[in-house]
N, C-alpha and C positions, 0 to 999 in steps of 0.2 A: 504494500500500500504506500502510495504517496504523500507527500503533506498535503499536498491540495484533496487528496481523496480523504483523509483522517479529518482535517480540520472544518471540511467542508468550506471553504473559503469561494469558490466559484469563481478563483483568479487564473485557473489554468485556461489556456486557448482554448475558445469556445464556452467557456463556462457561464453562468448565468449571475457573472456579477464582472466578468473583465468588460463588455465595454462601456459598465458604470465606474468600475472603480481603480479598470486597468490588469494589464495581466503581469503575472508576480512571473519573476525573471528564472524562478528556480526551475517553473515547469515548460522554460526554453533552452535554458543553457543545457548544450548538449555535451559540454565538457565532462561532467561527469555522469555521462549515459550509463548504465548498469553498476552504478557504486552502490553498494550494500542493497542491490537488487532491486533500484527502481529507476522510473523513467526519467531520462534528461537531469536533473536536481535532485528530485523527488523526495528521496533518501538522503543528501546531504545539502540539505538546504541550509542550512548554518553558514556556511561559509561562501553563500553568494551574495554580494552586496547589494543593495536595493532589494529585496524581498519584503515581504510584507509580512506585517504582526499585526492580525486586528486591524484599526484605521492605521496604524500607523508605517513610515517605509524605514527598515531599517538601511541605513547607506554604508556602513562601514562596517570590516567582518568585525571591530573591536564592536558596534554596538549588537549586530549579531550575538559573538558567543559571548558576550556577557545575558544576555535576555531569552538567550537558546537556552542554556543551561538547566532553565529552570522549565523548557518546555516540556509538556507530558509526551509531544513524539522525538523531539529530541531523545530522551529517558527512555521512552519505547524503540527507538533506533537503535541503539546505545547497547541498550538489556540483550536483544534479540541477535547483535548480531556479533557483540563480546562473546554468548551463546554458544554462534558456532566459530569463534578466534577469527573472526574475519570484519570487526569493526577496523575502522581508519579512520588514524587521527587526521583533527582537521590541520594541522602543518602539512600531511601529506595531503590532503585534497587538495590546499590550495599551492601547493607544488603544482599537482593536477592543472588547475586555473591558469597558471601563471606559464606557461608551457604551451 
């Protein structure tokens, strides 16, 4: 599952709040396609800048993982895929990014 499908947010392409409130960058960015098994961001949306929280847009990964941290999918990404020894820290995703 994605953030955009957990949080119910309606920010991914096509959904039924992007072209009111705009589409969250985590379910385009296709740099990290298949990281911890989700689409485009999906799964590591913490460390794409400009995403969104609620109304608000987070712009920098510092405000990211300070506000991720305490997110319930963050925690749920986290839990699930420490699980099976295959989480990835966000230094190396945004290696990923930056690449």
């Amino acid at each position: 599952m994605n953030c955009w499908e957990y949080k119910k947010c309606g920010r991914e392409e096509g959904g039924g709040n992007a072209a009111k409130l705009g589409v969250c960058p985590s379910s385009t960015d296709r740099r990290l396609d298949g990281i911890h098994g989700g689409r485009n961001a999906g799964r590591a949306c913490w460390v794409v800048a400009g995403t969104f929280c609620g109304e608000d847009v987070k712009c920098t990964f510092a405000d990211n993982e300070r506000s991720c941290q305490d997110c319930d999918f963050y925690r749920l990404v986290r839990r699930d895929e420490a699980e099976k020894g295959s989480f990835r820290i966000s230094l190396e995703l945004l290696e990923m990014l930056a690449a």
